[in-house]
C-alpha positions in Angstrom: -9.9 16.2 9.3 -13.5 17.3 8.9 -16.1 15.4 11.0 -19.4 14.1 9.4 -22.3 13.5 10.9 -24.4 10.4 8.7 -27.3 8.7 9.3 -27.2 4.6 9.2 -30.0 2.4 9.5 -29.3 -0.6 12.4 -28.4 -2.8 10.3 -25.6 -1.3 8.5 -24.5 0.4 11.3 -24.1 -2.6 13.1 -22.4 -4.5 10.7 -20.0 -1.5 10.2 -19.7 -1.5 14.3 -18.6 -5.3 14.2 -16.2 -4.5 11.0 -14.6 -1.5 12.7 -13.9 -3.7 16.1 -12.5 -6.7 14.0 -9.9 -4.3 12.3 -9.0 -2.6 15.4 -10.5 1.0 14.1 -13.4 3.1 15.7 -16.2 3.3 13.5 -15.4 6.7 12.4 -11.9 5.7 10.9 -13.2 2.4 9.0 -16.1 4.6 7.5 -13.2 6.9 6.1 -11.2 4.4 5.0 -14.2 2.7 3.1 -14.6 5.8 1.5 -11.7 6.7 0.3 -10.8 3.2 -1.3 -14.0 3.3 -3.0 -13.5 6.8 -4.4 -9.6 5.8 -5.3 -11.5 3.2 -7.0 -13.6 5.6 -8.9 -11.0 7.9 -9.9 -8.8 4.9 -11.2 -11.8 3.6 -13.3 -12.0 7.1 -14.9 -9.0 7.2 -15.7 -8.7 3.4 -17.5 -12.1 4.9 -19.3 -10.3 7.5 -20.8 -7.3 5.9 -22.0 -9.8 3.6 -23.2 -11.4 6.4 -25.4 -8.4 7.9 -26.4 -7.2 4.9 -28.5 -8.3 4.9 -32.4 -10.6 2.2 -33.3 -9.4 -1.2 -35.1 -9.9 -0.7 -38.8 -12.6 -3.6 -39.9 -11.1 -3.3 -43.4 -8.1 -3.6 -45.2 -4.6 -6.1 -44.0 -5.6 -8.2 -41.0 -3.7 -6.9 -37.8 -1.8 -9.3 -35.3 -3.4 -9.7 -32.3 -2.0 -8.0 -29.5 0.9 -9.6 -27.6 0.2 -11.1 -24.0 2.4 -8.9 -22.3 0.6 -5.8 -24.2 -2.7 -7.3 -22.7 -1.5 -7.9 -19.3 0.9 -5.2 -18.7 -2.1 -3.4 -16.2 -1.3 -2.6 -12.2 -4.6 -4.9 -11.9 -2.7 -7.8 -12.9 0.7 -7.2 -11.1 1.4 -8.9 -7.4 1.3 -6.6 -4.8 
């Protein structure tokens, strides 16, 4: 663990007080685990970007293609239940 020392302005800090006690956390652990969902977040967004890159673009010429199949489309983590 690494301890942090941030600055807040009453508002926020506040709000984050009331969040922390309604989960049962101190403020310390809620502000950790805020962070690291959002940066989770961040490095799963990346990495949908560059599979996103990686594919080759549609050819707007030539045969028409099928459309891609619904499970194709919705076969993502985002769409499965948890």
């Amino acid at each position: 663990m690494k301890n942090v020392t941030i600055t807040l302005d009453e508002d926020t800090a506040a709000r984050a007080r009331v969040e922390a006690a309604e989960r049962k956390m101190s403020l310390s652990r809620y502000v950790g685990e805020v962070l690291r969902k959002e940066l989770r977040h961040a490095d799963e967004y990346e990495a949908a970007y560059r599979a996103w890159r990686a594919e080759k673009p549609w050819p707007l010429k030539g045969p028409p293609r099928p459309y891609p199949k619904r499970e194709e489309l919705y076969d993502r983590p985002v769409f499965r239940r948890r």
